[in-house]
Every structure is written in C-alpha cells, then in structure tokens.
C-alpha positions in Angstrom: 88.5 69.5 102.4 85.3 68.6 104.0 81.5 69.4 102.7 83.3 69.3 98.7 80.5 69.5 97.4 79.1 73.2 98.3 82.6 74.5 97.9 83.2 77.1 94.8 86.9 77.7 93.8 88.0 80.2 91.4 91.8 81.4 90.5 93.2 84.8 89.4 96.1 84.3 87.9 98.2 87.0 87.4 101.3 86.8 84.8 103.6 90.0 84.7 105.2 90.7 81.4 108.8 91.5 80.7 110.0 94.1 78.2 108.7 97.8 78.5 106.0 99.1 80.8 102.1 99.0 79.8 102.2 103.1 79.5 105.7 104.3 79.1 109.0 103.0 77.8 110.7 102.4 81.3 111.8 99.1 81.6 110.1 96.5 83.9 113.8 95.5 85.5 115.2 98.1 88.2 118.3 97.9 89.8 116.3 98.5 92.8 118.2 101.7 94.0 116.4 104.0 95.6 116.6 107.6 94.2 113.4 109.9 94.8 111.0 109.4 97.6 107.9 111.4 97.0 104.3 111.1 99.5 101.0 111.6 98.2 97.3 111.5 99.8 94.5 109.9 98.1 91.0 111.0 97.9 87.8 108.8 97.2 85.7 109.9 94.3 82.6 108.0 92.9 82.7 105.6 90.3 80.5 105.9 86.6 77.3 105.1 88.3 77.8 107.9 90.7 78.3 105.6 93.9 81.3 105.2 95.8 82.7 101.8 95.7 82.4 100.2 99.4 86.1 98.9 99.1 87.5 102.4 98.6 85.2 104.3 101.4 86.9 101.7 103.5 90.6 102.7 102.9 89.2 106.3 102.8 88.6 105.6 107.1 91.9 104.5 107.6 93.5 108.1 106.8 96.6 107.0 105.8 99.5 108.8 104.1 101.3 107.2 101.3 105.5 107.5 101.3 106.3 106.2 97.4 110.0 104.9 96.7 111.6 105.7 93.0 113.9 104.0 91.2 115.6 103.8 88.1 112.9 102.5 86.0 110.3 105.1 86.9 109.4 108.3 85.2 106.4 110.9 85.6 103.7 109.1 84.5 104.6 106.7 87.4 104.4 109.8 90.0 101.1 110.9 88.1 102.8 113.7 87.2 102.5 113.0 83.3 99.6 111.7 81.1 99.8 108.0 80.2 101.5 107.2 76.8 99.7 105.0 74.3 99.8 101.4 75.4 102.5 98.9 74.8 101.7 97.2 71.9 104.1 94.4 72.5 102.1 93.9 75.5 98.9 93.9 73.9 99.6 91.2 71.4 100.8 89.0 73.6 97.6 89.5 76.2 96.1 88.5 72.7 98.2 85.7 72.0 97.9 84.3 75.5 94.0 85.1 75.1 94.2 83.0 71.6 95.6 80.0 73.2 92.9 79.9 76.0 90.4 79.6 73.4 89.0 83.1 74.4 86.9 85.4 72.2 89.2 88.6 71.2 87.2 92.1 71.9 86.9 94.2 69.1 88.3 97.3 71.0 90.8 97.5 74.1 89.3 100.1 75.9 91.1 101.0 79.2 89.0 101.7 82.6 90.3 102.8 85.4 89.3 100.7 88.6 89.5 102.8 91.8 92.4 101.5 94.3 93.4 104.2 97.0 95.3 101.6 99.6 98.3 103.6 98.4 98.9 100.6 95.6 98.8 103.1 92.6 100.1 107.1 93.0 96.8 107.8 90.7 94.1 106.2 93.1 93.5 104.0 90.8 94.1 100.8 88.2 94.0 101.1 84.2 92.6 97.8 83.1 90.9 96.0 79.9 89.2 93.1 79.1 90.8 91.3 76.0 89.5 87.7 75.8 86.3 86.2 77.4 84.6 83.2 77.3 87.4 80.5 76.9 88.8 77.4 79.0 92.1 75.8 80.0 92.0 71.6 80.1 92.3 69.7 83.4 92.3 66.1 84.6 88.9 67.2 85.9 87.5 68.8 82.7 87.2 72.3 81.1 87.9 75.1 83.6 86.3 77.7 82.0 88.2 81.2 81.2 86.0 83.8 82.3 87.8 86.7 80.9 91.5 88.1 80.1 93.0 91.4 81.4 95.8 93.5 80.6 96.3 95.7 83.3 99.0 97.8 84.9 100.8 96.1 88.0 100.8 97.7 91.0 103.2 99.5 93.4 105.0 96.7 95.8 104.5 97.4 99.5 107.4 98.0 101.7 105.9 99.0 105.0 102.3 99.9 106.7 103.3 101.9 109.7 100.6 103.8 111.7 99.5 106.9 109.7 101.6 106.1 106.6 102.7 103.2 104.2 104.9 103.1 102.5 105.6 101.5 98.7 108.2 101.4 96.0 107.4 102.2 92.3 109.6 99.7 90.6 106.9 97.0 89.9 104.1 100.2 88.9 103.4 99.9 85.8 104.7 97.0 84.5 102.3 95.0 82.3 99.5 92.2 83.6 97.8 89.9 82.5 95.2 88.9 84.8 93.5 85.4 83.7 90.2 84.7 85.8 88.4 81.5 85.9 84.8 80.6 86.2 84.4 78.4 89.7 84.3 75.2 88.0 87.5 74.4 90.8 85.9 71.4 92.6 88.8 71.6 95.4 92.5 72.3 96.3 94.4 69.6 94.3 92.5 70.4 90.9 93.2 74.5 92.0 96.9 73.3 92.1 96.5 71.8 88.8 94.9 74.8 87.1 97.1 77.3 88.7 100.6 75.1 87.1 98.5 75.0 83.8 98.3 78.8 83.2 101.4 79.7 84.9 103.1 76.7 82.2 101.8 79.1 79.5 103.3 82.0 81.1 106.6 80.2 80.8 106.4 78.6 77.9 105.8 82.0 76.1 108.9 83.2 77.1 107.5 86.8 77.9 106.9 86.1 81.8 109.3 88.5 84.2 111.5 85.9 86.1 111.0 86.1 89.9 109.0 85.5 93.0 106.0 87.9 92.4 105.8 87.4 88.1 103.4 85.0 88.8 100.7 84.9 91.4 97.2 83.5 92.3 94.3 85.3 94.0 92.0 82.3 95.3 88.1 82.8 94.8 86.2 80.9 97.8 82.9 80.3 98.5 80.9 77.9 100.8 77.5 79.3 100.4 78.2 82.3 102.7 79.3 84.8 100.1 82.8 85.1 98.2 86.0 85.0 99.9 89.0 86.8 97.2 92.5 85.6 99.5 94.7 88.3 97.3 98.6 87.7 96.5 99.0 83.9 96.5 102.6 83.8 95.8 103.6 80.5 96.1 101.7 77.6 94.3 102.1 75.4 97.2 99.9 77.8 99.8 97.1 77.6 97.6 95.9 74.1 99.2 96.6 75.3 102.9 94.8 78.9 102.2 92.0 76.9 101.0 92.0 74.6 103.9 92.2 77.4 106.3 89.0 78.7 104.7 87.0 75.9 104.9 87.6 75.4 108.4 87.3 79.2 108.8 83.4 79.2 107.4 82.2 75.8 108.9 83.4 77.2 111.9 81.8 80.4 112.0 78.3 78.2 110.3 78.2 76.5 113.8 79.0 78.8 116.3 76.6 81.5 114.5 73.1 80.3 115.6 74.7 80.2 118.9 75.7 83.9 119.5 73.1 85.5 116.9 70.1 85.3 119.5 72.2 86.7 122.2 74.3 89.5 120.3 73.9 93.0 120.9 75.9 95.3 118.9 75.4 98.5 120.3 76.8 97.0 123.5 79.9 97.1 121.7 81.0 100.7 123.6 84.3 100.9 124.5 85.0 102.4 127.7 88.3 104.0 128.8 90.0 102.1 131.6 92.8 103.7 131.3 93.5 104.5 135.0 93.0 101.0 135.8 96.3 99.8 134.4 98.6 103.0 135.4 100.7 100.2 137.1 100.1 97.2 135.2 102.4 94.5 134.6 101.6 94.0 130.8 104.5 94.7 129.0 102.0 95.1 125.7 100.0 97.9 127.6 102.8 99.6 129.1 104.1 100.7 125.2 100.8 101.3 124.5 100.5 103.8 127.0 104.1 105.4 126.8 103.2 106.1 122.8 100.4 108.2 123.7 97.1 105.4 123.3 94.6 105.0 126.2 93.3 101.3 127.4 89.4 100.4 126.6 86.9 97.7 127.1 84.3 96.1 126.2 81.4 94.1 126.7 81.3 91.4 123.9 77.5 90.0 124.3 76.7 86.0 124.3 80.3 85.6 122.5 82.1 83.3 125.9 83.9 80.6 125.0 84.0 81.7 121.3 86.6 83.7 121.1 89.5 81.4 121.4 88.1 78.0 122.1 89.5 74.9 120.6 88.1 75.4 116.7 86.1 79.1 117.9 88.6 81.7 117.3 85.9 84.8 117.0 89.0 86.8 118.8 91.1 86.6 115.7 88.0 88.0 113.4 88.0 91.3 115.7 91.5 91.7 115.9 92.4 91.9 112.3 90.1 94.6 112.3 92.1 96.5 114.4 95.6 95.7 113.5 94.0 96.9 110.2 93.7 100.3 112.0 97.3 100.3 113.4 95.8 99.4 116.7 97.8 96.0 116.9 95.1 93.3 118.5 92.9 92.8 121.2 93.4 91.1 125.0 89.7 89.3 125.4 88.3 87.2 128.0 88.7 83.9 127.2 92.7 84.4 127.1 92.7 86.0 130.4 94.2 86.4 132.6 97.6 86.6 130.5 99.8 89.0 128.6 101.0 90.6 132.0 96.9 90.9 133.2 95.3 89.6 135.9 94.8 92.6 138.7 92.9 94.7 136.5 90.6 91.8 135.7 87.9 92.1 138.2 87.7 96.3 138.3 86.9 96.0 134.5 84.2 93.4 135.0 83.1 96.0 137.4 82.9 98.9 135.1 81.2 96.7 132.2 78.7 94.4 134.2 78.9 91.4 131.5 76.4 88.3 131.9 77.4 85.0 132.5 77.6 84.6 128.8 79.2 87.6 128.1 82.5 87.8 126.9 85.1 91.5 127.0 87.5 92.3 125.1 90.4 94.5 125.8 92.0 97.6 123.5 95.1 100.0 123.1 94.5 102.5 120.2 94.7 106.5 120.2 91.9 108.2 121.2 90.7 109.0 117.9 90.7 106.1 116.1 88.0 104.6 118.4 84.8 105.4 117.1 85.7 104.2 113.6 86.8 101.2 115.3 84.1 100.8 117.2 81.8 100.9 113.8 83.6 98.7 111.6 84.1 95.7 114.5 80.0 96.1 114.9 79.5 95.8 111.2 81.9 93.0 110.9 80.7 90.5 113.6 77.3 91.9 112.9 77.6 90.8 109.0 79.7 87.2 110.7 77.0 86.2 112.6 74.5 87.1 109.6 77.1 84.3 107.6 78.0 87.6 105.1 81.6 86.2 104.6 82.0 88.2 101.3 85.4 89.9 102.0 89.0 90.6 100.6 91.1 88.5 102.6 95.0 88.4 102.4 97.6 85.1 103.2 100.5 85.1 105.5 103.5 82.1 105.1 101.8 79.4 106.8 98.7 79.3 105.0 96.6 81.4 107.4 94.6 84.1 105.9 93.1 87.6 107.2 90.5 90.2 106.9 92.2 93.0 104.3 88.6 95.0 103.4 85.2 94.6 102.1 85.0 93.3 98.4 84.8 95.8 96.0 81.8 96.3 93.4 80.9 97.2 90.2 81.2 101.2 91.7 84.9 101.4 91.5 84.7 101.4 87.7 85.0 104.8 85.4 86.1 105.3 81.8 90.3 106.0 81.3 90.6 109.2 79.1 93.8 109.9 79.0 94.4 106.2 77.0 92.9 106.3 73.8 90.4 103.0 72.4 92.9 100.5 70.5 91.1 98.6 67.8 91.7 95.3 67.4 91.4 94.4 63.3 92.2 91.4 61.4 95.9 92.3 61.1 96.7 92.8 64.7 95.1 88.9 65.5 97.2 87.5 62.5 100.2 89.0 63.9 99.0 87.7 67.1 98.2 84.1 66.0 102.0 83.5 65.1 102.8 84.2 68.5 100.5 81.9 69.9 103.2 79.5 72.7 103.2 76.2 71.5 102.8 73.5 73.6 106.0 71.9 75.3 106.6 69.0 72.6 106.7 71.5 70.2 109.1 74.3 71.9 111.3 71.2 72.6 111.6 70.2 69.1 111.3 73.8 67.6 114.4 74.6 69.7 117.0 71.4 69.3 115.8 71.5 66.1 116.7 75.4 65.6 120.1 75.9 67.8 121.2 72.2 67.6 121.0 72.2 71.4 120.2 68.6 73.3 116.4 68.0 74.3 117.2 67.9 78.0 118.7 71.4 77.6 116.0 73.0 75.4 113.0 70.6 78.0 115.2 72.7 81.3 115.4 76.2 79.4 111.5 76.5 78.5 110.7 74.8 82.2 112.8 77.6 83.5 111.1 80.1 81.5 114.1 81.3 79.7 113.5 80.8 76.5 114.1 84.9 75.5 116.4 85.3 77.3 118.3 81.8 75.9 117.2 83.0 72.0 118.5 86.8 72.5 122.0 85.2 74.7 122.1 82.8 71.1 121.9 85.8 68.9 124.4 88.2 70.9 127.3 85.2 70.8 126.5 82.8 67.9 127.2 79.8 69.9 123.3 78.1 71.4 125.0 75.6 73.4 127.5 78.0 75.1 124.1 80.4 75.8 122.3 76.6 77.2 125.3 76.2 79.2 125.4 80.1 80.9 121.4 79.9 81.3 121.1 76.2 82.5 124.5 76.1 84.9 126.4 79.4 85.3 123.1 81.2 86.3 122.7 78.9 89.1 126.1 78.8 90.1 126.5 82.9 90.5 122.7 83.0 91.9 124.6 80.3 94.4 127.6 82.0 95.4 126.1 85.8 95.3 122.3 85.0 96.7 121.8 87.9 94.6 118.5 89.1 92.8 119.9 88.4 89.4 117.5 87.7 86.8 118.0 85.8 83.8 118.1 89.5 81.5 120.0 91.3 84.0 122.9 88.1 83.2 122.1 88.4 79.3 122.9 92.6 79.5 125.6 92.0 81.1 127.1 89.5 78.4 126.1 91.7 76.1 128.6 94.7 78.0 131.1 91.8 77.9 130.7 91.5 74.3 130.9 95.0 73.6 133.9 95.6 75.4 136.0 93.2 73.6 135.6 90.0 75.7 134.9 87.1 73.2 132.2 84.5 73.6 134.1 82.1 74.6 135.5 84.2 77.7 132.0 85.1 78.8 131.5 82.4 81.0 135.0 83.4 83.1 134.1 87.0 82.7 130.5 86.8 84.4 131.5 84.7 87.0 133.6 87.6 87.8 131.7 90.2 87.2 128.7 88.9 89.9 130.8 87.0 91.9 133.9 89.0 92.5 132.7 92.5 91.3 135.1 93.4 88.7 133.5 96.2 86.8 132.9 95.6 83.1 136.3 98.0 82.1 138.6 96.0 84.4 137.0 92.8 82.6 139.0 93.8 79.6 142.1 94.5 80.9 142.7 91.3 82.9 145.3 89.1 81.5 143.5 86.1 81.7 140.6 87.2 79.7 142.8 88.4 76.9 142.4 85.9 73.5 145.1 84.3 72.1 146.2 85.1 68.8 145.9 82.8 65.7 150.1 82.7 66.0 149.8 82.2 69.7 147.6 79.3 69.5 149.3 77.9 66.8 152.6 77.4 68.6 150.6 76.2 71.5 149.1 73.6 69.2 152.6 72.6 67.7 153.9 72.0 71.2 150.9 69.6 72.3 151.4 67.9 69.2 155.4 67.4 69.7 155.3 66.6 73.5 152.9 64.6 73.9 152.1 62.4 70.7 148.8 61.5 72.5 147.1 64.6 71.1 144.0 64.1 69.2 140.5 66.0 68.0 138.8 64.6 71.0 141.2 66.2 74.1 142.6 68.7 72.1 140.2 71.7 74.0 141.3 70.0 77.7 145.0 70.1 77.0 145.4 73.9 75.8 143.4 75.1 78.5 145.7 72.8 80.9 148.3 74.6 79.4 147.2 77.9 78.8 145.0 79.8 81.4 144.0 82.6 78.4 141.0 82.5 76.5 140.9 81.6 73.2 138.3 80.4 70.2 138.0 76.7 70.2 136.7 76.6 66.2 140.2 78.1 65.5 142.3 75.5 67.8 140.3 72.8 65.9 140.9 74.5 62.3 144.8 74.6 63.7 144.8 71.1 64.5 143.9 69.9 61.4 145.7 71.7 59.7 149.0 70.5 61.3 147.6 67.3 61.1 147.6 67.1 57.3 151.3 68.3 57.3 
C-alpha cells in the first residue's frame, strides 16, 4: 500500500464459541431445518444519554420488515419472547481465559449492555455485550499489537436475503457466544494485519472451544488514512483482508485528489430529482423497462462540477452514489459519464433539456418508487456532501473480490443502555483460578501434552490442534477408548465423508454420531465402517446395527479364524495378523482380542 506511513489499521476479531448459547441452553449446532418463520418490526429508541445513535436512525429510514427463520436450536428467548437466562458460564471463563492469555486486565464485574442494532440482525433491536479484559497485547514480527479490550457478546442472526421492503434472517447463529477481540491501530499495513489476524484466530484453535466453520472466525478491518475511520464489517476469509485494505487505500487517495476539484463547484441542493418518466415510455433499456413494469418511475439529476468523476480511470464517484441507493432497494444509478449505454441513448438529449447542466456538470439517472425519493435524495446529498468534506468515517461491508461498500454511518457511543434483564456476574478470585487452568497453551505444549497423554504420533496431535479439533478429538478418545482410532476418524475419515458428501458436517456433528453408533451396539472398531455409511450412504443409525457386516465376531468366531490362518498359511505372524483376518473376514471384530488369540495359540 502506498502513503504507509499515515495509514491506521485495527482488527476485530471475532471467535464464536461452541457448546451452549450465551443466554439459554440451546445448542450452537442446528441441523439447519427450517421449522417456524416468524416477522417482526423494529423500532429506534434512544440510548443512556438520551440521544439516538446515528447508525440506528439510519436503518430506521429504510422501513424495512424483518422475516426471521427458526430452527432446531432456537427457543423464546431467541424470538424475544422470553427473558434472557443467566449467562453461560462456560462461556464466561473461557472469554476469561482467552482474556488471561492476551495479557489483558480481568473486570471485576461482567455487566451486560445492550448495544442498539435494528438492521433486523437481532429480533430484540439490539446486542447484549460486556467488556472482560482491556489493556493487553498479542506479539508480532513487528512488535506488541496492543489488545484494546475483550467482549463476550451474543452472535447475531445470519442474513439470508434483503429484498425490497423485507429481509430476511435465520436464528440458528443468534445467540451463540462471542468473543470479540479488538486491537489498538498499532497495524502498520496489510501483511502485519495478516499476521495478527492468524495470531488470534491460532488461539481460537488452539483452545479447542472455537465452532468449526466458515463464519467461527471473522475479522472486521479498522481503516483510517487521516479522513476518519473506515470499520469493513464481516471479513470472512483471512486472505481478503490484504485486498479490502488495498481497495481502501486506493478508495481515500482517490477521493483526497478529486475533492478539491469538485468542492468549489458542488451544489447540493441541485441534487433534485426530476421525474422523466414519460421520456422513456418506449425506451430500449432493458433495466428501465422492469423498472417501470414493477411500478417505479424514472428521475434525473443534475450532479454539479462532478464530469469526468464519476467513472473515469481511478474516479469512480458513481459507485459512492449508487451504493446508497441499492442500499434503499433502488438497485444503481445510470450517470453521464457511462452514457449513452445500458439500452440509453434517445432519451439523452431531452433529459439534458429538462436539467440544463453546465459544461461541468454531470446527471445521473434513477429507477426507485415514488416514495422512497426524498429520503434518497437526503442521504445521497449528505453523503457526497460529507465525501467531498474528506468525512470517510463509515461502516463499510466486503464483497468476494476484495471490493468493499457503503453499509451505514458508524455508530456512536448513543447506541449504548444498561441490560436488565441479565443480572451483574462478579468476577472473584475463584472464578480467575479456575480460569487460569484453562489458559491454551502454546502449540509446543498442546503437541507434547497430547502424544504425551493419548500416545498419539506428533504429526497427528501438530494436524488435530491446527485443525482445531482438539474437543472434539479428547471427547471422540473418551467415548471409544482407543486415541489413535479417534486421530484417524478426525484427521482422515472426516475428510473423506466431507469429500464424498460436500456436506456441512462439522467435527461434533461426526463425534454425536459415533457416539449413536456406540450406543446402539456398534463397537469402536466398526465406527469407522459405520460412519462412512451413515454420511455417505444414509443408512439410519437402527439399520447400522442390523447390517451383517457391522456385526462383531465372537471370541469363538475369531478364534477358529485365527487357527485357520495359522494352519494355512504358516506365514502368519504378530505383524500381518490384523491384514489377513480382515482379508478373510469382511465382519468387524476387536483387534486387542485377535492379538490376545494369537498368542495364545502361539504358546501352544
């Protein structure tokens, strides 16, 4: 990135937990079956100081409904129907533990707020949240980053649609516990982001306690150039965080040159659009024409001293105004420096006639319905207004190739009010000893702790905490009693039925399901057989344990095997014993006892 030097960069990284949600007993896994749709509207109200948060007044404009989606793992208190329950306490020491290990200062008191949120995200209009730790610091190659503070919060709703008039989200990811960790902007560009986004998310998986997935863990980006801060919300990937960041800088340095230029000659309250409707009753512009068979009317108009900026080599003003109104359901905008195109070139010089620009004048073309174009109208004044004022302060969101968009003003300190349905948890001495033998150690030591525990080999234990499944891999190790059969489902069956199904299967959705195995009489060392064919071939858990091949041979049945090898083929030994029953036998059956047999017989 160019001018390094003024840049500020600051993460959000957010690390969902797995377990039970932060303020019921629901589970944070959902088979993702829809079974209760229920809509709500959301009303602004002011925050403890009395003001209304700037953020919130903005959603409160765009008069949406809110469709919500239910599934298994969602209750009343997810509908807003019930009051909170106390908060999860496994949650909370581990917000504490992970606070510990960033060097952070533990509050005395976890007192919940609630942070107003009405984009539809939460059914309540708003966000419980608390600070836990403040004031610590991760290590990079390029120094201390430091830890400004350490969240527990409650997820929010995942978004499934944003349709004109409604959107619509589903409740399976409500709930589920947090933990934001924010950093100071001691980021001096993208590589070292990179490299403190892979250092907290290593925690996360190193702990264990991170939800497997694609959203468990994700960044929002903090970016400033001297114009104000830019939050790009819901960086997913690790890998977009350099392009995001690019796209910014290029974004502000941009808008830094081309301001002085259009300041002197910009007029807001020339921005009136007029309804030119009539002029495009036969146009050719496939766009317009649906426009206009849904009901919306066509208007223009005058952009003043903004020619040539609007989509000009490096000057893309256009695509500032049109996320505004795509914001609004009004898709984009048609301006002059891309006309004629789109199907419109006749109505090109009656328009000019209607708005009179100057020479430097640019227009800019709009389908919306009638009543959404005074709101419009106001928020594209106040936004190039505040762009040519360099006021780049917003929320911005990232699309797949890096690209990022205008989402809504940044919120303030006026979206904050007490939670008093969640009481005050205090945090004594006992809770933070508890918490300190929780603490995740650093990879050496998980490495060691687990060969060293489960008599598992290094590169198994290194790929199980990499893959953040060390949880799941100690509860698989406690159901079956055998570690290296549990490496060998986590580390190579997973990825083969995640392979063969491209299924959302998730490392504790797999250890369940041995579990089930296990409890309807399939033996440990016919799991691997039966889960294959339980994800791949969907053979319900029942029929699992009456298929002949998944039926153990008896002590007498593997004896006589045994004797058989042993007289037919006088090669036989310790080593190949396992390969030659199962060449002979397609059953299941428990290698310990085949080995006890064989030496046995071998004595006689």
């Amino acid at each position: 990135m160019s001018n390094e030097v003024k840049q500020k960069i600051g993460l959000e990284v957010h690390i969902q937990l797995q377990g039970k949600k932060l303020f019921c007993t629901c589970a944070t896994e959902s088979s993702y079956e829809l079974e209760k749709v229920v809509e709500r509207n959301l009303r602004l109200s002011s925050g403890e100081t009395g003001k209304f948060d700037q953020a919130a007044m903005y959603e409160t404009q765009r008069s949406r409904g809110f469709i919500y989606h239910l599934h298994g793992n969602n209750c009343l208190v997810d509908v807003d129907e019930e009051p909170p329950h106390n908060v999860n306490s496994n949650a909370l020491k581990r917000s504490i533990a992970l606070s510990m290990s960033l060097n952070c200062s533990i509050v005395d008191y976890a007192t919940f707020m609630r942070k107003i949120v009405i984009d539809g995200s939460n059914t309540t209009g708003f966000q419980r949240t608390a600070i836990i730790g403040f004031g610590g610091s991760v290590e990079t190659s390029r120094g201390k980053v430091r830890i400004s503070t350490v969240c527990l919060e409650e997820d929010a709703a995942r978004k499934l649609s944003d349709n004109v008039g409604a959107a619509t989200y589903s409740l399976e990811r409500l709930g589920v516990p947090l933990v934001e960790i924010s950093t100071e902007p001691d980021i001096v560009n993208a590589a070292h982001a990179i490299e403190t986004a892979e250092k907290i998310g290593k925690l996360a998986l190193l702990s264990g306690w991170a939800r497997k997935g694609a959203e468990a863990i994700r960044q929002d980006v903090n970016f400033s150039s001297g114009f104000g801060r830019v939050e790009i919300k819901g960086v997913q990937k690790i890998s977009l965080i350099e392009s995001c960041l690019n796209y910014e800088s290029r974004r502000h340095s941009t808008l830094a040159e081309i301001s002085p230029k259009i300041k002197s000659g910009f007029n807001p309250e020339r921005i009136q659009f007029i309804d030119v409707t009539e002029i495009f009753k036969d146009t050719k512009s496939k766009v317009i024409l649906s426009g206009l068979h849904s009901g919306s009317k066509v208007y223009a108009t005058v952009l003043t001293a903004m020619k040539g900026y609007l989509k000009n080599g490096n000057y893309r003003l256009g695509a500032e105004i049109a996320d505004v109104t795509r914001l609004y359901g009004a898709g984009g905008i048609m301006h002059s420096d891309e006309l004629p195109g789109y199907g419109v070139e006749k109505e090109i010089a009656p328009i000019i006639s209607i708005l009179k620009p100057n020479k430097d004048d640019a227009f800019a073309i709009l389908v919306c319905g009638e009543e959404k174009i005074q709101v419009i109208t106001k928020e594209i004044r106040s936004r190039i207004s505040r762009i040519l004022n360099l006021d780049l302060s917003e929320t911005r969101f990232v699309d797949d190739n890096g690209s990022t968009h205008y989402l809504r003003p940044l919120p303030g300190r006026e979206r904050m009010y007490p939670e008093t349905d969640v009481a005050v948890v205090p945090i004594g001495n006992d809770i933070l000893e508890q918490c300190k033998k929780i603490i995740p150690k650093d990879e050496e030591e998980m490495v060691a702790s687990l060969t060293e525990a489960y008599a598992i080999s290094r590169q198994d234990a290194a790929s199980i905490i990499n893959k953040g499944l060390t949880g799941s891999f100690e509860k698989l190790a406690e159901l079956t009693g055998d570690a290296r059969l549990s490496s060998r489902i986590l580390n190579q069956l997973f990825h083969e039925i995640l392979k063969k199904t491209s299924s959302r299967v998730l490392p504790d959705v797999l250890v369940d399901a041995a579990e089930t195995c296990l409890s309807v009489g399939i033996v440990p060392s016919g799991l691997e057989k039966a889960l294959l064919r339980h994800f791949v071939d969907g053979v319900s858990f029942i029929n699992l344990s009456l298929m002949p091949d998944l039926q153990t041979l008896s002590h007498d049945e593997l004896e006589k095997i045994i004797k058989d090898l042993i007289r037919d083929e006088n090669s036989v030994t310790m080593a190949n014993l396992i390969p030659r029953i199962k060449a002979r036998e397609n059953r299941i059956f428990d290698p310990k006892d085949a080995i006890n047999i064989f030496k046995e017989l071998s004595q006689k």
